[in-house]
C-alpha positions as CSV (number, residue, x, y, z in Angstrom):
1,X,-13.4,14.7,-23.0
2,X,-15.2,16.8,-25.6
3,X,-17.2,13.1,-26.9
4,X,-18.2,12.9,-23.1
5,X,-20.1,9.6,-22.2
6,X,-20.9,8.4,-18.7
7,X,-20.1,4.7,-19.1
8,X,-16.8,5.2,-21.0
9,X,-15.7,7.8,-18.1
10,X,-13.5,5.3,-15.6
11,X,-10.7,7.3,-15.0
12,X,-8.1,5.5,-12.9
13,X,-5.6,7.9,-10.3
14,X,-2.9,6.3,-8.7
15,X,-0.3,7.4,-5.5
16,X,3.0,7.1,-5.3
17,X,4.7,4.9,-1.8
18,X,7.7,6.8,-0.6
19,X,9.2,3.5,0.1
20,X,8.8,2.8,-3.2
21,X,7.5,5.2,-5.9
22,X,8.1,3.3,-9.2
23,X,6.4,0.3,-7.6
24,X,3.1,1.5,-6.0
25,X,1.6,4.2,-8.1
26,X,1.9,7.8,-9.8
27,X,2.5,11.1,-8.9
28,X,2.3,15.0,-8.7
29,X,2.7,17.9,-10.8
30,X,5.4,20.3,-10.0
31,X,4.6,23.9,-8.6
32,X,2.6,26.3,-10.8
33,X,4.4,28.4,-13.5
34,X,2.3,29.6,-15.6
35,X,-1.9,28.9,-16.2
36,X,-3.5,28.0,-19.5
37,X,-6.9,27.7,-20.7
38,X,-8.9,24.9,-20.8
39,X,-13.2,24.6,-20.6
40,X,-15.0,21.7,-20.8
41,X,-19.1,22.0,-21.6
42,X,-21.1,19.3,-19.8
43,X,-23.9,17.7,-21.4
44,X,-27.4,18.5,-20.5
45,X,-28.2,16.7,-16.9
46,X,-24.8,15.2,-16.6
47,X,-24.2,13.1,-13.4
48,X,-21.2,11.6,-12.1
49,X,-20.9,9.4,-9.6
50,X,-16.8,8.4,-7.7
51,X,-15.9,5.7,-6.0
52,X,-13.0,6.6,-3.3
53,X,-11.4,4.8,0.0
54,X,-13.2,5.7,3.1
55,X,-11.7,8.3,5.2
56,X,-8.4,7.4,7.4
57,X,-9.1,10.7,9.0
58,X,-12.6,12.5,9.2
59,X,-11.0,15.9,7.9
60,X,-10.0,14.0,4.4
61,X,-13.8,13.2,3.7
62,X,-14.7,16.4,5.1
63,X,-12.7,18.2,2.9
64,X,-13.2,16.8,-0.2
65,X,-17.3,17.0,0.0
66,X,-16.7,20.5,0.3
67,X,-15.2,20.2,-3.3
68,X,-17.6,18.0,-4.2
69,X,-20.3,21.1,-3.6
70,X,-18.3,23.7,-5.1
71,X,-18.2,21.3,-7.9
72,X,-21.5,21.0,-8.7
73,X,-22.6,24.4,-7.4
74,X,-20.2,25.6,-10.4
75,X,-21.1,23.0,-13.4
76,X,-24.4,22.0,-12.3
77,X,-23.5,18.5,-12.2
78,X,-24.4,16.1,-9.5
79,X,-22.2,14.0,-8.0
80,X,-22.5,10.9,-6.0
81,X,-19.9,9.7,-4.0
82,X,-19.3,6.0,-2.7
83,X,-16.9,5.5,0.2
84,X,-15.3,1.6,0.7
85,X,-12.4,0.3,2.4
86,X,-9.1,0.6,1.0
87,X,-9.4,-2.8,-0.5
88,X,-12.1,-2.8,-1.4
89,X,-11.7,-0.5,-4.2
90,X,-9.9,-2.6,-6.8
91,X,-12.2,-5.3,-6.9
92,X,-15.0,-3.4,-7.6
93,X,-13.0,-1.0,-10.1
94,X,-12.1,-4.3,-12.0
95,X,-15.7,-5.0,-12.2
96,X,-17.0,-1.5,-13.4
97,X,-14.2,-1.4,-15.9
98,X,-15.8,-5.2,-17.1
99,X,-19.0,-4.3,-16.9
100,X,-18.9,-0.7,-18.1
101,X,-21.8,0.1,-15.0
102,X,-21.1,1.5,-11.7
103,X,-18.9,4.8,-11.4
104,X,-17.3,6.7,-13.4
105,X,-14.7,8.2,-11.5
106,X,-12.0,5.9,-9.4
107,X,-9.8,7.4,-6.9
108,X,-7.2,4.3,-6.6
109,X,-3.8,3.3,-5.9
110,X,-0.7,1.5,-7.0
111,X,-1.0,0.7,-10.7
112,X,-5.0,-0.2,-11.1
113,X,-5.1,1.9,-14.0
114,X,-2.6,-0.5,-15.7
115,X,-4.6,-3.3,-15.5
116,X,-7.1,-2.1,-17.9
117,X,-6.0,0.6,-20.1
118,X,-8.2,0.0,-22.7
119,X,-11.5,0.6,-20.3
120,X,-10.3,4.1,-19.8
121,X,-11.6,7.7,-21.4
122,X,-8.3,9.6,-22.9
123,X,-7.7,12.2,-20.6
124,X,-4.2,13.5,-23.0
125,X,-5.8,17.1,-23.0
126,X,-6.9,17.8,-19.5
127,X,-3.2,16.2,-18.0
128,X,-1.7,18.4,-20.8
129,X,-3.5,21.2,-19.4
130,X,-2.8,20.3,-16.0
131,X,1.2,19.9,-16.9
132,X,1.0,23.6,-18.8
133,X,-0.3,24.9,-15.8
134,X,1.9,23.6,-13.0
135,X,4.9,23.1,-14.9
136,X,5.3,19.3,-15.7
137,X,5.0,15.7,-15.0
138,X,7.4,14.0,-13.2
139,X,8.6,11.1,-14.7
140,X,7.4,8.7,-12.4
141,X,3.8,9.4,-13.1
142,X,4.1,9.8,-16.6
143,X,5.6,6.0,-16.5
144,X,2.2,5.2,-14.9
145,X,0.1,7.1,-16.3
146,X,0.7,7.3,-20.0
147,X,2.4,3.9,-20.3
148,X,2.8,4.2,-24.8
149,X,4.6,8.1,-24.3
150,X,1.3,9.1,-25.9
151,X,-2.4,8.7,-24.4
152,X,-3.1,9.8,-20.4
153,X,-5.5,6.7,-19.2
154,X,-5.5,8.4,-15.4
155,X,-4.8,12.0,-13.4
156,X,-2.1,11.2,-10.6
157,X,-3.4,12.0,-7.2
158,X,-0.7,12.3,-4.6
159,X,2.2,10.6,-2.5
160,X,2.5,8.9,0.8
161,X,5.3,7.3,2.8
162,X,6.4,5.0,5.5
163,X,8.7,4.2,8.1
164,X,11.0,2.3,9.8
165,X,9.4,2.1,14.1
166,X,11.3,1.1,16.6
167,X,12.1,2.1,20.6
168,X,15.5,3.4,20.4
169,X,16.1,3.1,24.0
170,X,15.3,-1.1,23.6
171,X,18.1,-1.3,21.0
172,X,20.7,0.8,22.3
173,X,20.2,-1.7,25.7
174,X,21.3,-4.5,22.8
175,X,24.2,-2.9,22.7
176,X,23.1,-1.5,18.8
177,X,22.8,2.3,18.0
178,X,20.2,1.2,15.2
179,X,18.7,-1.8,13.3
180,X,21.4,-3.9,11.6
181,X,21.2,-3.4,8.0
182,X,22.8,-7.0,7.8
183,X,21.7,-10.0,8.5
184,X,24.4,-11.7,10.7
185,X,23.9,-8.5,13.1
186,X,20.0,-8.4,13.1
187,X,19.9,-12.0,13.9
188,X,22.5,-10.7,16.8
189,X,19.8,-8.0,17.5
190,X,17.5,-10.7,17.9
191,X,19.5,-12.5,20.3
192,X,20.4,-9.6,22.5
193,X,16.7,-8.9,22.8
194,X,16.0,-12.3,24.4
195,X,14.5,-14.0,20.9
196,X,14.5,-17.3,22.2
197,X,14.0,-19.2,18.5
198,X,15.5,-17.0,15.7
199,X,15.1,-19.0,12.1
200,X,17.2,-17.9,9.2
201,X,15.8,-18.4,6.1
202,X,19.0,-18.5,4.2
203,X,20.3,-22.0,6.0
204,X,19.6,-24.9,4.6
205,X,18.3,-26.1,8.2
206,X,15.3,-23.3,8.2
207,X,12.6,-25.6,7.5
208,X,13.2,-28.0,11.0
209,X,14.5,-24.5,12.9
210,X,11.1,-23.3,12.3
211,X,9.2,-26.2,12.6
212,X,10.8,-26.8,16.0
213,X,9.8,-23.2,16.8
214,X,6.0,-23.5,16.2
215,X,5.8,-26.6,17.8
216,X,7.5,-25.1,20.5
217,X,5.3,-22.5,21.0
218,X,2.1,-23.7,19.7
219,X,2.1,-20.4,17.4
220,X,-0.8,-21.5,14.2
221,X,-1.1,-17.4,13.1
222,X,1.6,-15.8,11.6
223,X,2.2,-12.4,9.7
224,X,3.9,-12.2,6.6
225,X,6.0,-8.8,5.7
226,X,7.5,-10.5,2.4
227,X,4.6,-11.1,0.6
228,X,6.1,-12.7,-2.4
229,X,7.7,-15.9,-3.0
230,X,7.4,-19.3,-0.6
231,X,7.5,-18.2,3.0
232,X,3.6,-18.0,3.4
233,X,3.5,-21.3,2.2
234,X,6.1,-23.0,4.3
235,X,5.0,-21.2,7.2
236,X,2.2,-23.5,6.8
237,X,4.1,-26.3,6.0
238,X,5.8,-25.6,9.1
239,X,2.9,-25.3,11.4
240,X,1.6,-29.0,10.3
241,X,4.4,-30.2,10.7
242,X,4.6,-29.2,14.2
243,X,0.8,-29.7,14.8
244,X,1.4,-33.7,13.6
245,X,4.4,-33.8,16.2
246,X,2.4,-34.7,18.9
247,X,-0.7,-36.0,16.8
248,X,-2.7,-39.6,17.8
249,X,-5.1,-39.5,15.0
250,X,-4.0,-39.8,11.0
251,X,-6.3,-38.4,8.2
252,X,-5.9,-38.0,4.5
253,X,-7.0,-34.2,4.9
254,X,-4.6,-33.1,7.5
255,X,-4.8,-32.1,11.3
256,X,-8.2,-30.3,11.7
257,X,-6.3,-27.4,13.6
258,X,-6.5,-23.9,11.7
259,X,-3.3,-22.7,10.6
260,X,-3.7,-19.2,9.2
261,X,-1.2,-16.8,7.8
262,X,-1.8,-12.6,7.0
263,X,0.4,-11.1,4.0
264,X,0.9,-7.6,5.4
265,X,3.8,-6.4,2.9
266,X,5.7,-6.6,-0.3
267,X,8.7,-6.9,0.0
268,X,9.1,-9.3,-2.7
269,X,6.6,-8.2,-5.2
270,X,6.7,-12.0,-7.1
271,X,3.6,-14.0,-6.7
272,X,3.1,-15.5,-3.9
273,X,4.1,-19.1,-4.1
274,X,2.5,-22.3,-1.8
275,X,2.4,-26.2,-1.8
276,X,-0.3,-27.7,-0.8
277,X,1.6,-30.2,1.8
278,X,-0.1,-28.8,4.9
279,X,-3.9,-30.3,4.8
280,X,-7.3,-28.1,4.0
281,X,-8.0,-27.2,7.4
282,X,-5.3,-23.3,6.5
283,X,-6.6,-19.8,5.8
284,X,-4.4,-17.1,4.0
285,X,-4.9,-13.4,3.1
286,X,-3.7,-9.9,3.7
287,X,-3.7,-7.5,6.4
288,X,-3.1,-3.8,6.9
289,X,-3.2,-1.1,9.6
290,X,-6.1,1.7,8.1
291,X,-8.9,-0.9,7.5
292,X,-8.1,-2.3,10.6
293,X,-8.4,1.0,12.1
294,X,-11.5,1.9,10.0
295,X,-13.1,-1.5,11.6
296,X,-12.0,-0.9,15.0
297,X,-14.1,2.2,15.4
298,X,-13.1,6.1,15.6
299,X,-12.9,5.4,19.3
300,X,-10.4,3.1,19.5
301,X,-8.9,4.6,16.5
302,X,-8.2,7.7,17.8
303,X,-7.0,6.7,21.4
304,X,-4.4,4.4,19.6
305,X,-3.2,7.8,17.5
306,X,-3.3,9.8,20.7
307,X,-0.9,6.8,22.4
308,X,1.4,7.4,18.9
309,X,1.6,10.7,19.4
310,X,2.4,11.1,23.4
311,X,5.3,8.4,22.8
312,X,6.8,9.8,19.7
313,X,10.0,10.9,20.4
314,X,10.3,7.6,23.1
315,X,8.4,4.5,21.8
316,X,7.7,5.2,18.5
317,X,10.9,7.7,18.0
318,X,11.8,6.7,14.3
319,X,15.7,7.3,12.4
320,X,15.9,8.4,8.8
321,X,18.6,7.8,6.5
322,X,17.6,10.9,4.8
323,X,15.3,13.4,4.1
324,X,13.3,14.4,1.1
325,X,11.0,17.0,-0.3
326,X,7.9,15.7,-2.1
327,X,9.8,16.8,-5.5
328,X,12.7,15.1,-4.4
329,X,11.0,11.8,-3.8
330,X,10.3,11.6,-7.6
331,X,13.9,12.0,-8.9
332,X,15.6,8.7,-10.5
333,X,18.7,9.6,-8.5
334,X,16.4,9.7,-5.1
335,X,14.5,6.8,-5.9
336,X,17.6,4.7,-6.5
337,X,18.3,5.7,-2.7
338,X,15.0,4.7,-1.2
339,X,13.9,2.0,-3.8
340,X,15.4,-0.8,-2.2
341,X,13.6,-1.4,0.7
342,X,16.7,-1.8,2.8
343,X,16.0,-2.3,6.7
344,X,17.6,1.4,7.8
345,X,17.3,2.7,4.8
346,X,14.5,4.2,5.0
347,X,13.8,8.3,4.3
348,X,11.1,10.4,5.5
349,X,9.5,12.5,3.0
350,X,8.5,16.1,4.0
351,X,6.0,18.1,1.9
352,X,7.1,21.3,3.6
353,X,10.6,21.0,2.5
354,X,11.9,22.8,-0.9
């Protein structure tokens, strides 16, 4: 920090998933203990200029431009702040840290800081300030965020988490008090709730179950929670199949019907495989609820949270395994709990808990 240069200052801050913390990002510090000294002297007409996720609620941007002007009203320095979509930030971190042009400061998630190290300023002595003062790093952002045991490339940010939704009053007319952690029951689930094609991917049959299923229903969009591995791909596979069921024309390049499929989770965090059996006329990518929400409009946005909220403890009434406290949620012996991913398993973490 003392040899301070704008285009070497890229320093990459991470979050940690409550669903799963050693796979999605950093961490916090621990509550204060006991303050130690630290000062930093700017260079003469030193700018800085941070690159952040747009808002997910108005207050968050709010609040942190009123930082932002303390900030500068204090050092002098002036700050610029860009606002992009949630995905949009890794792409163009990658190309600042190539580049060395652009901002200097990233506010990012999962492990972006990881995937170039060498890009980043040391920041040893302000996170061993920061550790002095609060009492210590959790281990999970010190995996993350000084990956040799030595250098800090990144100052973890904070922690999120997720959930398990479902109408409790829907399940318990399935004769079920909760999801099925297993599968022979949650296809049961299924069944009970009127699926009328249920395809198991663990039978050697799957591929023609599903295939019969899409042609049955005409469905050419699907939504992906795995993420990794093949099923994207033979969802495809699957849907052109069914498409040349009933096709009178042949060609070399497929059906000319669009067949799209949306990764919107990880729950296998492997590449994501394909074959290319199913023509050129398919479309894949990703999907997830706050850009949507950011491109429906604050409107639509808010009326959607205010339908969340007036149904909470009906519709969207939700069943914990457990419950954590933020410094909970970074132990080994918690995160074995909640690391899985297990359907049911899921623990709600509560930053007003001890």
């Amino acid at each position: 920090m003392s040899d301070f240069n704008r285009r070497r200052f890229l320093e990459g801050t991470a979050g940690v998933a409550a669903t799963a913390a050693m796979g999605t990002g950093a961490a916090i510090w621990s509550p204060a203990v006991h303050a130690q000294a630290l000062t930093f002297k700017p260079e003469k007409g030193a700018k800085l200029r941070v690159l952040r996720w747009s808002r997910f609620v108005q207050g968050d941007i709010d609040a942190y431009m009123v930082n932002v002007k303390r900030f500068t009203e204090k050092t002098g320095i002036e700050v610029r702040v860009d606002n992009e979509g949630w995905e949009d930030v890794r792409p163009k971190a990658a190309v600042a840290a190539n580049t060395g042009a652009g901002p200097d400061i990233i506010l990012s998630t999962n492990d972006d800081a990881n995937l170039y190290p060498e890009k980043l300023l040391d920041v040893t002595d302000l996170a061993t300030y920061l550790g002095k003062k609060y009492g210590g790093w959790f281990p999970a952002c010190e995996a993350y965020l000084r990956p040799d045991g030595k250098k800090w490339i990144g100052i973890g940010l904070g922690a999120a988490g997720a959930m398990l939704v479902y109408r409790q009053s829907m399940i318990k007319a399935a004769g079920f008090d909760a999801v099925p952690k297993d599968t022979t029951n949650f296809l049961a689930l299924l069944k009970a709730l009127g699926a009328r094609h249920i395809c198991d991917a663990s039978l050697p049959t799957f591929m023609d179950d599903l295939t019969a299923a899409l042609a049955a229903t005409g469905a050419t969009i699907a939504f992906d929670a795995t993420g990794g591995g093949r099923l994207a791909g033979q969802i495809l596979t699957c849907m052109e199949a069914a498409i040349n069921h009933n096709a009178k024309d042949y060609s070399r390049y497929g059906s000319n019907v669009m067949k799209q499929v949306y990764i919107y989770g990880g729950l296998d965090t492997g590449p994501t495989e394909i074959v290319r059996n199913f023509g050129m006329t398919w479309g894949m990518g990703g999907w997830l609820l706050f850009p949507f929400l950011q491109k429906t409009g604050q409107a639509a946005a808010e009326k959607l949270k205010a339908r969340v909220a007036a149904e909470l403890t009906s519709t969207f009434k939700s069943h914990y395994a457990g419950e954590l406290s933020l410094r909970e949620a970074l132990q080994l012996d918690k995160i074995a709990l909640y690391g899985p991913r297990n359907t049911g398993g899921k623990y709600l973490v509560n930053p007003n808990r001890d």
